[in-house]
N, C-alpha and C positions, 0 to 999 in steps of 0.2 A: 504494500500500500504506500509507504513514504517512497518507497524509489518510483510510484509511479507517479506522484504527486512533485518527483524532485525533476524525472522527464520530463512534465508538462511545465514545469516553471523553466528550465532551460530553454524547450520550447518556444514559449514567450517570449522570455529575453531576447532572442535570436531575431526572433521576429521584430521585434522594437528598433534592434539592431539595425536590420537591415531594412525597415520602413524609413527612420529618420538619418540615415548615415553613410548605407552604403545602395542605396537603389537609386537608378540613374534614370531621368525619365527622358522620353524622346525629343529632340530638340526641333522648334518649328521655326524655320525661317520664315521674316517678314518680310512677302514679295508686296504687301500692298501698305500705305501706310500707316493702317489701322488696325492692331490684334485686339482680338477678345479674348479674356483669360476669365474663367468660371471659377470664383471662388467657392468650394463645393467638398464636403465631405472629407474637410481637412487638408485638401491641396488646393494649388492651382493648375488650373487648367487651358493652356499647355502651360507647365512651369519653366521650361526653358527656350529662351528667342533667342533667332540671330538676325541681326541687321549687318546691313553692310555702313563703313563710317558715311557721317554726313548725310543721311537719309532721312526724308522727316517719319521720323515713329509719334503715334503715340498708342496707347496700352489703354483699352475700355476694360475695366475691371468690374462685374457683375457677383455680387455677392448672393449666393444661394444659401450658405450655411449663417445658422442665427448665434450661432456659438461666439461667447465675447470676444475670443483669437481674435477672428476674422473681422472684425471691426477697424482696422485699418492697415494698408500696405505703409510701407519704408524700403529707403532704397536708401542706404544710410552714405554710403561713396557719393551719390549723387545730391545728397542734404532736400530730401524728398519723403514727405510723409503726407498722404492722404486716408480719411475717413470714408469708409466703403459702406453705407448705408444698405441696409436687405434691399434685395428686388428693384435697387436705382442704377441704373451704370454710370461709370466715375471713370471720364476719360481725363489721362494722364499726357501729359506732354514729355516725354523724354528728349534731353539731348544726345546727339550722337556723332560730337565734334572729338571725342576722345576714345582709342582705344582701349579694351580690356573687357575682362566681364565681371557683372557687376550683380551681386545677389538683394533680390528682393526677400523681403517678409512679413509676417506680422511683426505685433511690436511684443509678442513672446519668445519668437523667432523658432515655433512649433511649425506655420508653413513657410515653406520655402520654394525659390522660383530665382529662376538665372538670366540674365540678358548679356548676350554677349555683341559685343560691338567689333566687326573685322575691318 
């Protein structure tokens, strides 16, 4: 009974592990100059853009999830913090005069999201 209860807890852990740390999500290039990212069940969606430099972006953030997290993105590199209101979209101006990439989040920094700038 305890080693099965000790399995299931490693289990978890592992799982925790590699939901916040080590899971890599698909990256979505921005061919047009406006992404939708669905704040939703703990992530965003798509969490990871690529722009090319000098391109006007900007990021419509749609909050689906009512959990307090989700209540405001930061892009802390970029000195960018917006309030993401349920069921309002919250379009984001990004600049994209600088390279590198640059991680977004909440302000618990539980979701996470990438923009990468080439």
């Amino acid at each position: 009974m305890i080693m099965t209860i000790n399995l299931i807890g490693f289990a978890i852990i592992g799982f925790i592990i590699w939901w916040f740390w080590l899971s890599t999500p698909s990256t979505t290039k921005a061919v047009d100059k406006v992404v939708d990212i669905l704040v939703d069940n703990g992530t965003y969606s798509p969490a990871r853009i690529e722009v090319k430099q000098d391109s006007p972006l900007m990021l419509r953030f749609t909050r689906k999830d009512a959990s307090p997290c989700a209540e405001k993105v930061v892009f802390d590199e970029l000195n960018i913090s917006e309030d993401l209101p349920v069921d309002k979209p919250v379009e984001i101006f990004i600049p994209t005069d600088k390279k590198g990439e640059f991680e977004f989040t909440c302000q618990m920094k539980m979701y996470r999201g990438s923009l990468k700038i080439i």
